[in-house]
C-alpha positions as CSV (number, residue, x, y, z in Angstrom):
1,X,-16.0,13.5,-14.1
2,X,-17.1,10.5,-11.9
3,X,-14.0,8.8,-10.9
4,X,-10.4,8.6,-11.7
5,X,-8.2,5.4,-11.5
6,X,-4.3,6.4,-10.6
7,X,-1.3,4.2,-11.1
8,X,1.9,4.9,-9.7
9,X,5.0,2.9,-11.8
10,X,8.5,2.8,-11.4
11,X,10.1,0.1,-13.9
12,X,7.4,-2.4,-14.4
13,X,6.4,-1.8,-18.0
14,X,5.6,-5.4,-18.6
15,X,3.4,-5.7,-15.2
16,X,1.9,-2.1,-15.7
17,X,0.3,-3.3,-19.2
18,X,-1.2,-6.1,-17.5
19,X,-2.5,-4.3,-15.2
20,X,-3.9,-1.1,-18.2
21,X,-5.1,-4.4,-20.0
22,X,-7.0,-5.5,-17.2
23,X,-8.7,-2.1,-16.7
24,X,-9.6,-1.1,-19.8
25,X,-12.0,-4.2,-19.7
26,X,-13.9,-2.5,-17.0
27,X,-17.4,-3.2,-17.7
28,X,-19.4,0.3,-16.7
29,X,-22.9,2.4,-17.0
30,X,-22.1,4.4,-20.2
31,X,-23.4,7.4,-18.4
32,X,-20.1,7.0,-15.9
33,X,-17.1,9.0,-17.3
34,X,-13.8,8.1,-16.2
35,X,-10.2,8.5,-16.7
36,X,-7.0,6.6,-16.0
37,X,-3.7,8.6,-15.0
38,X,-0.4,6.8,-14.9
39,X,2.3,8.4,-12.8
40,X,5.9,7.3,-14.1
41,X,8.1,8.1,-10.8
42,X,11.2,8.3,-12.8
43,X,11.5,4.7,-14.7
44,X,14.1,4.0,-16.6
45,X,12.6,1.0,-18.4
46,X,10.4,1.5,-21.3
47,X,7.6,2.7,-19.3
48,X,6.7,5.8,-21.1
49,X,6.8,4.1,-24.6
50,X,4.3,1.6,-23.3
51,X,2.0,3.8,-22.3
52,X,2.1,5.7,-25.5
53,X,1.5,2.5,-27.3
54,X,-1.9,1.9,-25.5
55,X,-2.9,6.1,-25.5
56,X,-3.3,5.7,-29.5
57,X,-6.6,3.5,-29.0
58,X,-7.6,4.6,-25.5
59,X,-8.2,8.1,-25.1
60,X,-8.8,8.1,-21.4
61,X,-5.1,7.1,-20.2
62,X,-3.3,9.8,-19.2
63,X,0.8,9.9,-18.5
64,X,2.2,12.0,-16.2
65,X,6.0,12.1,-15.0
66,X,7.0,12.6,-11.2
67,X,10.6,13.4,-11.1
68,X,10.4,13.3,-7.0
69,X,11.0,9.6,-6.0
70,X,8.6,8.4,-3.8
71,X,5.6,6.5,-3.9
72,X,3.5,9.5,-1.9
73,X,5.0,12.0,-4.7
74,X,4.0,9.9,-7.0
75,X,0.7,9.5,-5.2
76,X,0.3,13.5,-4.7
77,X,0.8,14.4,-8.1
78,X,-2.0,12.0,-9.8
79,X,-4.7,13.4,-7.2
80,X,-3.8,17.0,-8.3
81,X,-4.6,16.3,-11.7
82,X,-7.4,14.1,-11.5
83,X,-10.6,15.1,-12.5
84,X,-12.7,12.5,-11.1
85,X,-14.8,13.5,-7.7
86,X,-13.7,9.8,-6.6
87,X,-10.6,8.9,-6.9
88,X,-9.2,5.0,-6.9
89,X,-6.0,3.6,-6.3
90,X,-4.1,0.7,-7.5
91,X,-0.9,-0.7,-8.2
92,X,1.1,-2.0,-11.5
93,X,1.3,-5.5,-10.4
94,X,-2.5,-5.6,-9.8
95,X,-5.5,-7.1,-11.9
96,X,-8.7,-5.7,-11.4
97,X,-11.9,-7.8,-11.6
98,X,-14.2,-6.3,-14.3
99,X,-16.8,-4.3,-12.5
100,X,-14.4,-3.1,-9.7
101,X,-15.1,0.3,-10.6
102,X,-18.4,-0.1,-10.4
103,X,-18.2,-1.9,-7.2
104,X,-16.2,1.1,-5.8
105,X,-18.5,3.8,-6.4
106,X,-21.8,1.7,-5.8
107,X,-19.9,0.6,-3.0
108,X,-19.3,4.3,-1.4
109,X,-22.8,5.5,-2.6
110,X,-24.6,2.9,-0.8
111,X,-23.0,3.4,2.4
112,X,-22.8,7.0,2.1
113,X,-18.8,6.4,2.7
114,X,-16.1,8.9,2.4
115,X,-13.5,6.3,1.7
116,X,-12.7,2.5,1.2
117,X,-10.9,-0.6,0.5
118,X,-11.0,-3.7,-0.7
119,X,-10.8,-7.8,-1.2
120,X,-6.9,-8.3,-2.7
121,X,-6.6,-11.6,-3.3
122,X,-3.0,-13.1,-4.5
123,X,-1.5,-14.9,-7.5
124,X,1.0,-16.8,-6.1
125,X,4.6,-16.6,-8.6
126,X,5.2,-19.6,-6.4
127,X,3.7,-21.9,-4.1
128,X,4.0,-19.9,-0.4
129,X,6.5,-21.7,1.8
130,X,5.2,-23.1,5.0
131,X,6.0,-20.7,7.7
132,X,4.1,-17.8,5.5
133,X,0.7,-18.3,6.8
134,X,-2.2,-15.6,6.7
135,X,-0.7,-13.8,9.4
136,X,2.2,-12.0,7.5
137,X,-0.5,-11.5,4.4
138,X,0.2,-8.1,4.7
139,X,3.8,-7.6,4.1
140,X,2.2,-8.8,0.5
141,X,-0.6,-6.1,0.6
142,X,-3.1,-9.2,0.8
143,X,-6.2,-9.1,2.4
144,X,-8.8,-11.9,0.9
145,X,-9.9,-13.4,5.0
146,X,-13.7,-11.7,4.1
147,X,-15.8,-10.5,1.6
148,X,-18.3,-8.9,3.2
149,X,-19.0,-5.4,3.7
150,X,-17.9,-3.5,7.1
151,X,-16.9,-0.9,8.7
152,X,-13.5,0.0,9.4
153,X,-13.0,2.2,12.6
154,X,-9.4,1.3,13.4
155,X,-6.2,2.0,12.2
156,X,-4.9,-1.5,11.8
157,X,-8.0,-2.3,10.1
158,X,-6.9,0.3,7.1
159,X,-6.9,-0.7,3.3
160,X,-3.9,-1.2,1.4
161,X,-3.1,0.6,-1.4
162,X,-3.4,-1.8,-4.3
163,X,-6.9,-1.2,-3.8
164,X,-8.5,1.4,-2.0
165,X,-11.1,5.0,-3.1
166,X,-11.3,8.4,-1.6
167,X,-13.6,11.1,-2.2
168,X,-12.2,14.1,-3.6
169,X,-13.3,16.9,-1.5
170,X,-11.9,14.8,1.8
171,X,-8.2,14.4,0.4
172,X,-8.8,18.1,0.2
173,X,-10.1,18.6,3.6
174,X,-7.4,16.1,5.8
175,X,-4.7,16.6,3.1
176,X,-2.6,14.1,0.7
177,X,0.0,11.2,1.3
178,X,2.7,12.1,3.7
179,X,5.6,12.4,1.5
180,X,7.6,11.3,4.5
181,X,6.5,7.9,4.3
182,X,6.3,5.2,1.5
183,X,8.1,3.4,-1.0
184,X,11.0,5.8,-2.6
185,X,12.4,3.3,-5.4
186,X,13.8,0.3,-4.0
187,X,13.4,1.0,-0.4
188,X,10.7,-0.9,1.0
189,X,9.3,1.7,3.7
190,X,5.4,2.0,4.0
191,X,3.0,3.4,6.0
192,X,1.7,6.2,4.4
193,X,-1.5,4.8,3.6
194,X,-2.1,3.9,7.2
195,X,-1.1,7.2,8.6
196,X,-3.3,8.9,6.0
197,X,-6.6,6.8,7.1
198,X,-5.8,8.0,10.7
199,X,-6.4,11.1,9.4
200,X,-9.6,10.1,7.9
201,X,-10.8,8.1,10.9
202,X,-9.5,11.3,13.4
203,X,-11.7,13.6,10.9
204,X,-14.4,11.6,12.1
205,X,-15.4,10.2,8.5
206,X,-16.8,7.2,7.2
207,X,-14.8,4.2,6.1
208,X,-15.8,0.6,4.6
209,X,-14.6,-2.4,3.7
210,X,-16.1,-3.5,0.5
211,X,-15.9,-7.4,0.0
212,X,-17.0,-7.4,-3.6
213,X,-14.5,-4.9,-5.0
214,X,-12.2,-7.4,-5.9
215,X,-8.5,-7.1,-7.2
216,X,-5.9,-9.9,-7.7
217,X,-2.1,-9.1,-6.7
218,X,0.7,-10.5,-8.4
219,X,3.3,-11.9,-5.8
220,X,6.5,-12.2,-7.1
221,X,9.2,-15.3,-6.1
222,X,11.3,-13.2,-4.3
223,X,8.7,-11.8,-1.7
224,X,8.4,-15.0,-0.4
225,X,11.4,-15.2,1.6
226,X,12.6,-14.3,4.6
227,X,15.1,-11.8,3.4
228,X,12.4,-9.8,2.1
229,X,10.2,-9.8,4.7
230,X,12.9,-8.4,7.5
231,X,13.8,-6.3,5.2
232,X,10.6,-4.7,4.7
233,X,9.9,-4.6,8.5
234,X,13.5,-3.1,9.3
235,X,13.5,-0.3,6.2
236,X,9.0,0.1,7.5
237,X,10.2,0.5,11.1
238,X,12.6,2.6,10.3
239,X,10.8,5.1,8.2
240,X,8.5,5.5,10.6
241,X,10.9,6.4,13.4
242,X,12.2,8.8,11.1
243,X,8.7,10.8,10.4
244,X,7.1,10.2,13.9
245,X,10.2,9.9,16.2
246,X,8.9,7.7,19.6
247,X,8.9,8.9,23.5
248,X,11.6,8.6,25.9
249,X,13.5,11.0,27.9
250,X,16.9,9.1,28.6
251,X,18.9,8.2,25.0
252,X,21.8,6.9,23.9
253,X,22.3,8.1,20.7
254,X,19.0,9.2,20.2
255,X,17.2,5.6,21.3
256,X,15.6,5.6,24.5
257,X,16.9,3.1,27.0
258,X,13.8,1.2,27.5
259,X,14.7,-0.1,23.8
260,X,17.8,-2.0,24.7
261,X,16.4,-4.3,27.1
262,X,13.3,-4.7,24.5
263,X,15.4,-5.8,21.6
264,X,17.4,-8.3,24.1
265,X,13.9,-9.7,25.2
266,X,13.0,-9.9,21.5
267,X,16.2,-11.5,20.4
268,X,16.1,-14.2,23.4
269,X,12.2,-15.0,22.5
270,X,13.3,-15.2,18.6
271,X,15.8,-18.1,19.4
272,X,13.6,-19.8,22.0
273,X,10.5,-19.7,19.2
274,X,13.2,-21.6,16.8
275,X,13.8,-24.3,18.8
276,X,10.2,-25.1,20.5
277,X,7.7,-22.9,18.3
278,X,5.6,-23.5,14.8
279,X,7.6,-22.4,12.0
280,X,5.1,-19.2,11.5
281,X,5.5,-18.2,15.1
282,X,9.2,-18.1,15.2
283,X,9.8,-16.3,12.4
284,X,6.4,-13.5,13.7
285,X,9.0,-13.3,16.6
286,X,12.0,-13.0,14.0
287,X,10.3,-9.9,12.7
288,X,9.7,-8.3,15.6
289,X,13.5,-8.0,16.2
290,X,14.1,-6.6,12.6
291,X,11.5,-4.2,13.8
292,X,13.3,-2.9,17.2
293,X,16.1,-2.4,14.8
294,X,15.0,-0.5,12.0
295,X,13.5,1.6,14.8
296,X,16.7,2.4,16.5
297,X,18.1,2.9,12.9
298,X,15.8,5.4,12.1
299,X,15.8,7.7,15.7
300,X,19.8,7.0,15.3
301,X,19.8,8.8,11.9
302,X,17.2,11.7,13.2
303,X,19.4,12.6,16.0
């Protein structure tokens, strides 16, 4: 089989269809074969049922269940049962333009790539407030500033998970998600897509940007607030102090010294940035202290 599209879900049965809809409108050479594999990760909506509904007409979904919470179990299980030597990702609160498939594997054939991402642009629940510029576009997994095709030789520079492709045979070579990072329900953690392009980049493969693989993201009300964004940075940070752990050889309580006086610098430049700074630079500064403590939170619980 050509490709294979996976979907991880956990209760968004409404959203998920959408997003099924959306793909099966995929407009594709009828030589390409393809398949779609849903991975429930333990919903307890009507998630199932849904995609029962929509396997009666369309042969090519498949359901699986992943009784492991997390969104790297979740992400595990749908590349070891997919058929497809490429394999796509997206999420259930994404709609994909109609030749995105096509885009994707053109895409990786033309630049003889072993892996990609792609243009996510959003649809907005509600209008952004003013202090959420481009710059924290990626707590939203949004990434519309080109649409041309590069390459990506940096970490930061990694795709996001709402839309991104891998060849088969590497996932086999550098290995899957780490199951120590990501999303497990509702905590917010991330970075296993990042860590896992690391991989790809250290492996010394081939990696592009393609701007004409578009998706659009649904972004809900309630992502647009503050609250949400520290808390995303805090529970982030601290996942990844719990998988990677950070240098230092004198602790308290497992958090090296040289934190302390970081977080007070951080705190002190946070209230300064609130009083003399744009409203998008104060609260970049605001994040940056959730992220000093979700660190310490995480090496506190690892000790």
């Amino acid at each position: 089989m050509d490709a294979s599209v996976i979907i991880c879900t956990y209760n968004r049965a409404q959203s998920l269809i959408d997003t099924l809809n959306a793909i099966q409108q995929q407009e594709t050479a009828d030589s390409l074969t393809w398949e779609v594999i849903v991975v429930d990760n333990n919903s307890n909506d009507n998630t199932r049922q849904a995609i029962e509904e929509i396997q009666q007409k369309w042969p090519r979904l498949h359901y699986e269940f992943e009784p492991q919470q997390g969104l790297s179990h979740a992400r595990n299980h749908g590349i070891q049962c997919a058929q497809g030597k490429v394999i796509l990702f997206t999420d259930d609160d994404v709609i994909p333009e109609t030749n995105w498939i096509e885009c994707i594997l053109q895409g990786l054939k033309n630049h003889q790539a072993d892996a990609c991402g792609g243009f996510i642009a959003p649809i907005w629940e509600a209008p952004p407030p003013a202090w959420l510029t481009e710059r924290f576009h990626g707590f939203l997994a949004v990434r519309s500033e080109r649409t041309d095709d590069y390459l990506i030789t940096e970490v930061n520079q990694a795709p996001y998970g709402a839309n991104m492709a891998f060849n088969k045979e590497l996932l086999n070579k550098v290995g899957f998600f780490d199951i120590n990072r990501g999303r497990k329900g509702n905590v917010l953690a991330s970075g296993e897509d990042g860590e896992l392009f690391e991989r790809i980049l250290n492996n010394g493969s081939k990696v592009i940007f393609l701007g004409n693989a578009k998706v659009h993201h649904k972004v809900e009300s309630f992502r647009l607030t503050k609250k949400y964004m520290r808390r995303w940075r805090f529970q982030s940070s601290r996942n990844i102090a719990l998988s990677r752990g950070i240098t230092g050889e004198r602790r308290f309580l497992n958090i090296p010294f040289f934190l302390f006086p970081q977080l007070l610098r951080a705190a002190m430049r946070m209230c300064w940035g609130y009083l003399t700074q744009a409203k998008d630079e104060a609260f970049n500064r605001d994040i940056i202290v959730f992220h000093f403590l979700g660190t310490m939170q995480g090496l506190y619980q690892s000790r």
